[in-house]
C-alpha positions in Angstrom: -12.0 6.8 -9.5 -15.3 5.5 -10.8 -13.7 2.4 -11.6 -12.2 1.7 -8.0 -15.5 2.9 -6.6 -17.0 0.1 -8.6 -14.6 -2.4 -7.4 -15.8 -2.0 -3.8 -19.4 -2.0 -5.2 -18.6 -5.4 -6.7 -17.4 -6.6 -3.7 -20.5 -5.3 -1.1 -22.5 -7.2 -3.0 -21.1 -10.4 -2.2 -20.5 -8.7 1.1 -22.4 -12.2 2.5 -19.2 -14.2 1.5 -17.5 -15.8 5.0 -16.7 -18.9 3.0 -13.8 -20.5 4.8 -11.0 -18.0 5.5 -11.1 -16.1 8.8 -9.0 -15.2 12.1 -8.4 -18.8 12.7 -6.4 -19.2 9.5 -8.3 -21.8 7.6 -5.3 -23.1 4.6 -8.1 -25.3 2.6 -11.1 -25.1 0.7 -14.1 -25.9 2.5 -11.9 -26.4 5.7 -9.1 -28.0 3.8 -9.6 -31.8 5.0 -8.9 -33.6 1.7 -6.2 -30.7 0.5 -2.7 -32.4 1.1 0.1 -30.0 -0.5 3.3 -32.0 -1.1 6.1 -30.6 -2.7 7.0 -34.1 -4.0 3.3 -35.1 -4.7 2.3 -35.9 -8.5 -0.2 -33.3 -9.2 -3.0 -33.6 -12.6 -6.6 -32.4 -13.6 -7.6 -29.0 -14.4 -6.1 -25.4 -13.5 -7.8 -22.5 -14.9 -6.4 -19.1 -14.1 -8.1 -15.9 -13.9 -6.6 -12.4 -14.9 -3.1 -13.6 -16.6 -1.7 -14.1 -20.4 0.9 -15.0 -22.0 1.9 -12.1 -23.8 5.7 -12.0 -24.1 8.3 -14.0 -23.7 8.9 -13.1 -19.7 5.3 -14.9 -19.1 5.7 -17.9 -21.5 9.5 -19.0 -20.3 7.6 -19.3 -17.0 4.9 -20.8 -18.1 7.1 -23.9 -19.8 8.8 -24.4 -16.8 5.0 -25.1 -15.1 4.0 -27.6 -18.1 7.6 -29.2 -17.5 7.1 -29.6 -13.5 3.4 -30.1 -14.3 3.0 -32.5 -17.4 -0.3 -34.1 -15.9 -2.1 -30.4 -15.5 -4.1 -28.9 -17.9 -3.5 -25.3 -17.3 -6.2 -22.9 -19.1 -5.4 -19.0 -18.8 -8.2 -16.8 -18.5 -6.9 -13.8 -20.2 -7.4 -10.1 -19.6 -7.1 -7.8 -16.3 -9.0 -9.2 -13.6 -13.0 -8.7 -13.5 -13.3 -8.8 -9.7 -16.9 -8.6 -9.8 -16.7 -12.2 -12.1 -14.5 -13.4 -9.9 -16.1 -12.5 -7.0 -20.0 -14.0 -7.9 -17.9 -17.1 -9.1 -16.6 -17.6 -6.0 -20.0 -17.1 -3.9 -21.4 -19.8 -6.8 -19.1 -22.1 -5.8 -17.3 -22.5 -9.2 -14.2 -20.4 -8.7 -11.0 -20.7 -11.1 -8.3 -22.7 -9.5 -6.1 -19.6 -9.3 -6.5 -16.2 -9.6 -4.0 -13.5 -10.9 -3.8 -10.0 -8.6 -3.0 -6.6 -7.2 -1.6 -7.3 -4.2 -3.5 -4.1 -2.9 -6.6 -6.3 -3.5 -5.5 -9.3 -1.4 -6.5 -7.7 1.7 -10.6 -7.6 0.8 -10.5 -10.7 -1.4 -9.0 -12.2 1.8 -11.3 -10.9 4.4 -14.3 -11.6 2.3 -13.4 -15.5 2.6 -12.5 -14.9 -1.4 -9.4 -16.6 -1.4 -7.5 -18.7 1.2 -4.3 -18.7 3.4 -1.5 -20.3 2.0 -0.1 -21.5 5.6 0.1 -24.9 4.9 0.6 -24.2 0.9 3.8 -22.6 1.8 4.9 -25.5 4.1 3.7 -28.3 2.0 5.6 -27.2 -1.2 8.7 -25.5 0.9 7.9 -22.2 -0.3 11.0 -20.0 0.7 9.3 -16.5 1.7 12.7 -15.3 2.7 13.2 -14.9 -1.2 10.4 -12.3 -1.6 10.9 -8.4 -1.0 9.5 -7.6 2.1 7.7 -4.6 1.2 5.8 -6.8 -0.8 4.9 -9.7 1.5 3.8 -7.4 3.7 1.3 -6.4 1.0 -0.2 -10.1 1.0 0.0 -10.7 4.8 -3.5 -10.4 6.4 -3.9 -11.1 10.1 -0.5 -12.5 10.4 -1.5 -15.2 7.0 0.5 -14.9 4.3 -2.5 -14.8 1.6 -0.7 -14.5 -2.1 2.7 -14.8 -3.3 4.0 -11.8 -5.0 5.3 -11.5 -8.2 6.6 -8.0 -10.0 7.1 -5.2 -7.9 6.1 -2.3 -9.6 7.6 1.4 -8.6 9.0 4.5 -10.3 12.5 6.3 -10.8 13.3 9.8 -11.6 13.3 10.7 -15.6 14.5 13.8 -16.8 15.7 15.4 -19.8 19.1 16.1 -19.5 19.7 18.7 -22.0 16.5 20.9 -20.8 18.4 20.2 -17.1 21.5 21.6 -18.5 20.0 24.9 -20.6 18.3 25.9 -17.0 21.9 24.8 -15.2 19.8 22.1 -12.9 21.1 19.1 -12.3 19.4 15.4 -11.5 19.2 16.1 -7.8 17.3 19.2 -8.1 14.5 16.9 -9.4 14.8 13.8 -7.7 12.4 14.9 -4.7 15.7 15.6 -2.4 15.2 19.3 -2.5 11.3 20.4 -2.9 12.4 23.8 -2.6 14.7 23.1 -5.9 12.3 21.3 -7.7 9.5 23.9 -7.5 12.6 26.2 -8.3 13.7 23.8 -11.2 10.1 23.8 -12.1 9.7 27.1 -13.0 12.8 27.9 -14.6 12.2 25.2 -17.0 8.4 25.1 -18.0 7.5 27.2 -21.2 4.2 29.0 -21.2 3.7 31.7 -23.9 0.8 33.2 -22.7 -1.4 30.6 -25.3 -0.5 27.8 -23.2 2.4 25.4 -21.9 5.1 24.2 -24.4 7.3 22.6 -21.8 6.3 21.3 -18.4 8.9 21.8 -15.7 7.9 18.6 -13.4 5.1 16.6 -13.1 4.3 15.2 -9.3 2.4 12.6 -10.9 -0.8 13.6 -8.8 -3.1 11.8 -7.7 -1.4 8.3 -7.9 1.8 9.1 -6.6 0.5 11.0 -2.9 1.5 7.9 -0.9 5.2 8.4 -2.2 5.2 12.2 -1.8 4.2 11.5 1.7 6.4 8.8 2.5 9.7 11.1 1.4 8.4 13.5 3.7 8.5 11.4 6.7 4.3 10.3 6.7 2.2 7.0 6.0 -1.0 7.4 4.8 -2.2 4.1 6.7 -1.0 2.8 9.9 1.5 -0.5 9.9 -1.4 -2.6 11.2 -4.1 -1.3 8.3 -6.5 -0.6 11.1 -5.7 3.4 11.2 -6.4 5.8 8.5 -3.5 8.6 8.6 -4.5 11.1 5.7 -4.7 14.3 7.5 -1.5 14.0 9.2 0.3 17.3 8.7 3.2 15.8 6.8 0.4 14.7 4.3 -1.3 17.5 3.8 2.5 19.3 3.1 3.0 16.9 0.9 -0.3 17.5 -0.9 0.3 21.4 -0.6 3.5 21.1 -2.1 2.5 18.4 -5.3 -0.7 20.5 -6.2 1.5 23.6 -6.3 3.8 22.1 -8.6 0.9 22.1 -11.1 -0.4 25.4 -9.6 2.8 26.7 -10.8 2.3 25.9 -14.5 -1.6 26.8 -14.9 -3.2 24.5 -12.8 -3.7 20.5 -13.2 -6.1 20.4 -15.6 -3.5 22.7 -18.0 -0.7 20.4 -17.5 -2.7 17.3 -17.9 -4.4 18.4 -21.0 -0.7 19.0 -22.2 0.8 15.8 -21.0 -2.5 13.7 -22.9 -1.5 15.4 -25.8 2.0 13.4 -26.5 2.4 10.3 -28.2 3.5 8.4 -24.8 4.6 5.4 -26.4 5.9 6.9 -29.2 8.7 8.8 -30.5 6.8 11.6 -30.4 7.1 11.1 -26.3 7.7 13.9 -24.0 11.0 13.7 -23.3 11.8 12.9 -27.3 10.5 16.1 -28.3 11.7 18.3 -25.3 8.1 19.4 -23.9 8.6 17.6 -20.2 11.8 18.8 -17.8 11.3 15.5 -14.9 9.2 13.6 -13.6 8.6 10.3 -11.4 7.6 7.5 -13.5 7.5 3.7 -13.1 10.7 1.8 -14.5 8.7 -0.2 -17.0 8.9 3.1 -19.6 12.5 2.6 -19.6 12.1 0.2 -21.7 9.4 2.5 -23.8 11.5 5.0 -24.1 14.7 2.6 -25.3 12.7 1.3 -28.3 10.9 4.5 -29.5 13.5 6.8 -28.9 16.4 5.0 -27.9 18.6 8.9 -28.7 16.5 10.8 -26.3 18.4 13.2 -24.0 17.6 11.4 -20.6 18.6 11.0 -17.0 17.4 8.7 -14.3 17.9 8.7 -10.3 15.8 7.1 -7.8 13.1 9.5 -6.1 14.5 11.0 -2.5 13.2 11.5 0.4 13.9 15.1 2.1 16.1 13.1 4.3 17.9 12.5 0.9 17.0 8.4 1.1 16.2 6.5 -2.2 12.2 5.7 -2.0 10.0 4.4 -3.9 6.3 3.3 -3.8 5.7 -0.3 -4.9 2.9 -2.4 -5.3 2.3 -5.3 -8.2 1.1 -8.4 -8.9 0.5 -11.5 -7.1 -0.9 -15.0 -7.1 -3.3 -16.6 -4.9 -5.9 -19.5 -4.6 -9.6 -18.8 -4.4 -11.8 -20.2 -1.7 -13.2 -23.7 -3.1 -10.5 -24.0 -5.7 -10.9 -27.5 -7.5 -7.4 -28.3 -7.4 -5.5 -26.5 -4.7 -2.5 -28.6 -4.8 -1.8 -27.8 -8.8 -2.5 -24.4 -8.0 0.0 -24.0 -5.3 2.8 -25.5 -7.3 2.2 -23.4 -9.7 2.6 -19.9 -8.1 6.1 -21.6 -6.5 7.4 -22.1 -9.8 6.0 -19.2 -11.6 7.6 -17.1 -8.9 10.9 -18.8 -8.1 14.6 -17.9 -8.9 15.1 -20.6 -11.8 12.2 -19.8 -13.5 12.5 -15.6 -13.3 16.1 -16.6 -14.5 15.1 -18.4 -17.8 12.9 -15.6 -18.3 15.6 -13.0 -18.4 17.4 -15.3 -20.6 14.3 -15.4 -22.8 14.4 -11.8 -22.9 17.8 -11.6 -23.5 17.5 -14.0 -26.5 14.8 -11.4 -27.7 17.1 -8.1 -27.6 20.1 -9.9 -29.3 18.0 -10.8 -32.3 17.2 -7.0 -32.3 20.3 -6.3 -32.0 19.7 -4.5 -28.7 21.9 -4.9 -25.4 19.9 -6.6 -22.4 19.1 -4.5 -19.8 17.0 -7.2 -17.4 13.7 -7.3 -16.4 10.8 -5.1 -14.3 12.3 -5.7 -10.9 10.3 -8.8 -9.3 9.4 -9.6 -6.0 12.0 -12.1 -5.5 15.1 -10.7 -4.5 17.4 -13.7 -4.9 16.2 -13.7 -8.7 16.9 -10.0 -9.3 20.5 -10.0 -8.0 21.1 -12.8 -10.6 19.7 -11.2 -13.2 21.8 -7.9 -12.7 24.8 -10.1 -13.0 23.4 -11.2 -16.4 23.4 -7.6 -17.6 26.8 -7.3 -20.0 29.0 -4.1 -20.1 27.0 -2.9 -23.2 24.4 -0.8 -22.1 25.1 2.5 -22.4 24.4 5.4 -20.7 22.1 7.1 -20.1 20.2 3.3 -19.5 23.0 1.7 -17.7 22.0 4.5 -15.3 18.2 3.4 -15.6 18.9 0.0 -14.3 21.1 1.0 -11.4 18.1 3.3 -10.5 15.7 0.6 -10.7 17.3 -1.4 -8.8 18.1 1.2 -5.9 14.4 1.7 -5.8 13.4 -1.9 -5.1 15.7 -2.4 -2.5 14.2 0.9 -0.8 10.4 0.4 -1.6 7.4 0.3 0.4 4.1 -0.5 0.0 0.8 0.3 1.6 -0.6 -2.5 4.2 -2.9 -4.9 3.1 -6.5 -4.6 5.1 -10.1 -5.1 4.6 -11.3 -2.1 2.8 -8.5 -1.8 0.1 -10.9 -0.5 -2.5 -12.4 2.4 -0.1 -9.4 3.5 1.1 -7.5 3.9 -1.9 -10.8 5.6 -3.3 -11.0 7.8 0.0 -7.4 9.3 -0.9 -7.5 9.7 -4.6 -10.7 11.6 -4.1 -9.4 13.7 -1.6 -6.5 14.8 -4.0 -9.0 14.7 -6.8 -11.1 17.3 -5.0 -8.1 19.6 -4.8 -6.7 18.9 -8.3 -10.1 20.2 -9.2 -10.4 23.4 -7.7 -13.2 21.9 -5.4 -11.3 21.7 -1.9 -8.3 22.9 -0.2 -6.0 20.5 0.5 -6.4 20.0 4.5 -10.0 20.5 4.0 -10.3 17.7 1.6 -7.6 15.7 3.7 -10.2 15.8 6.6 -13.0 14.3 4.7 -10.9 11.7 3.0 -9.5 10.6 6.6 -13.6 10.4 7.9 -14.5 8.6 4.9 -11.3 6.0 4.9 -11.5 5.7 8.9 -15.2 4.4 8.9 -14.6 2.0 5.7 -12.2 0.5 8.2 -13.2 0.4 11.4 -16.5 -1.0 9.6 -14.6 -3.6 7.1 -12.2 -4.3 10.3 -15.5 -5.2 12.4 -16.8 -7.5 10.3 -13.3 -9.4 9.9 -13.1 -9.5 14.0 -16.9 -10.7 14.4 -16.1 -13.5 12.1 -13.1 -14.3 13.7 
């Protein structure tokens, strides 16, 4: 929580940044007059990119196919997560990097703070096909009606259980996939262990206070309006949905008990939760499949989608995503890049990279963190062989389910606050501090006039 507060803090004090991107769609630095994107254009000079590395062999496959395409460019990566506050000071200085690695649920500020650019006549120029990209996750990077990044993973969660703790209590997957909350509070207390000197086993975990927005989708509520403009937190459906999450953990001594507890295991071990029989289900995103494969490739698991009541696969998603900053020194290089970084050919020699990878270990493939770019995941699936046993065979078909039924929260002008207004909100009730339509109420005043004030500015300038 501090650390998103601080975000927003980074980003008021450049708050004076109108640089060149507002309501009228401005797709250049500087107003874009000597910025001519051309698909078959020779591009050279200098691309330096904030907030990405080359750490495996999904990001360097890519990355050959942009020094093939791109022999003339010198491309620097400017490793680790993203400082936005260094990004953000380099930008009012004038002496951005050429391209910039994101969220995508921090395209919306970057975009109305004149931060980064539209990528109108980017997308034209190089013959970017958007119609490739999952639309949940356009959305996420379309700001006034301008496309403003091009996404790349999508990151959202499944439903991981331990099957043989599901079987001693005679449960089954769907009385933990968020179908039923009756039968997953039920499920929840017949299989958590608490000997009077603490937990041993945790029934389910909501995943509190990150996973609210997916708790209240399944139960019919959006905790922002499809414009961005209107906050929706203390919609009734929400605060059930809070009600019902915090009880989960009410159920098993409080957050702060199952938390402690959950801290506790080696994650990304073999000593993990569901390797050692301390944790019945929970929601969790699809990159730990691939955790729990390598450190305890035996476990006793089971994976579904999450549900909505109505008994729909859901899932939340949000991820990464490219875009170029306002006053980029070389726009054109930059734009090729995030098309090639991001298309089907380049996500497919990736996979076969990875692929590569597992058969030295001896390991079957089992694809990649579903991307953005839905042509390139339905090839990849194809690329999966007939090896993969259960229970991960069962793990990718989740996975994919889930990214064909995700959504994501819309991009707006006070990203930062928002989120921060919710996750305190829960925060206050994980806590003890609040009830939950008490602290509901307070999040949706807080959230509404970081907004309507972020939202004023953005008009005024337009």
């Amino acid at each position: 929580m501090n650390r998103t507060s601080g975000r927003w803090a980074a980003l008021t004090v450049v708050a004076g940044l109108a640089l060149t991107a507002c309501a009228t769609g401005t797709s250049g630095p500087e107003g874009g007059a000597d910025v001519e994107f051309d698909s078959g254009a020779d591009v050279s000079g200098g691309l330096s990119v904030m907030g990405f590395g080359a750490g495996d062999e999904v990001a360097t496959a890519r990355l050959d196919r942009v020094e093939d395409a791109m022999p003339d460019v010198d491309v620097e990566l400017i490793e680790g997560d993203l400082d936005i506050q260094q990004f953000l000071s380099s930008v009012a200085a004038g002496d951005p990097p050429e391209l910039v690695y994101a969220n995508r649920d921090q395209i919306g500020t970057f975009a109305s703070r004149g931060a980064i650019i539209p990528l109108d006549d980017c997308i034209e120029g190089e013959g970017i096909d958007t119609s490739q990209y999952l639309d949940s996750a356009l959305q996420q990077v379309t700001f006034d009606d301008h496309i403003y990044a091009i996404p790349e993973f999508n990151g959202l969660a499944i439903t991981m259980a331990n099957s043989e703790l599901l079987s001693a209590a005679g449960l089954s997957i769907e009385d933990v996939n968020g179908s039923d909350w009756d039968a997953v509070t039920a499920a929840t207390e017949t299989m958590m262990v608490d000997d009077g000197a603490g937990l041993s086993v945790i029934g389910f975990d909501s995943k509190l206070p990150e996973f609210l927005p997916l708790w209240a989708k399944a139960n019919g509520a959006d905790l922002l309006s499809e414009d961005g403009r209107t906050a929706q937190l203390n919609d009734p459906a929400v605060v059930e949905a809070l009600e019902w999450a915090v009880n989960i953990y009410d159920l098993q001594g409080g957050f702060g008990a199952v938390k402690a507890y959950r801290d506790s295991a080696d994650f990304f071990g073999e000593g993990n939760q569901f390797a050692t029989d301390v944790l019945g289900a929970m929601p969790m995103e699809t990159w730990y499949v691939n955790v729990l494969q390598d450190a305890s490739p035996d476990a006793p698991m089971m994976f579904d989608t999450v549900h909505s009541r109505e008994g729909d696969a859901i899932a939340y998603g949000s991820g990464s995503s490219w875009a170029i900053p306002a006053d980029s020194a070389n726009p054109e290089a930059a734009c090729r890049y995030m098309k090639i970084m991001t298309e089907a050919d380049s996500w497919l020699a990736a996979a076969q990279a990875r692929a590569d990878v597992r058969a030295e270990e001896g390991q079957p493939f089992t694809g990649l963190q579903p991307t953005a770019n839905t042509e390139a995941d339905a090839q990849i699936r194809e690329m999966i062989g007939d090896d993969v046993p259960e229970p991960w065979a069962s793990a990718i078909d989740a996975a994919y389910e889930a990214n064909d039924n995700s959504f994501s929260l819309p991009a707006n002008p006070a990203d930062a606050e928002f989120k921060s207004a919710w996750q305190d909100a829960v925060n206050r009730v994980l806590n003890g501090q609040a009830e939950p339509q008490e602290s509901l109420d307070q999040g949706q005043e807080e959230a509404q006039e970081a907004l309507d004030e972020a939202w004023a500015q953005w008009d005024e300038q337009g």
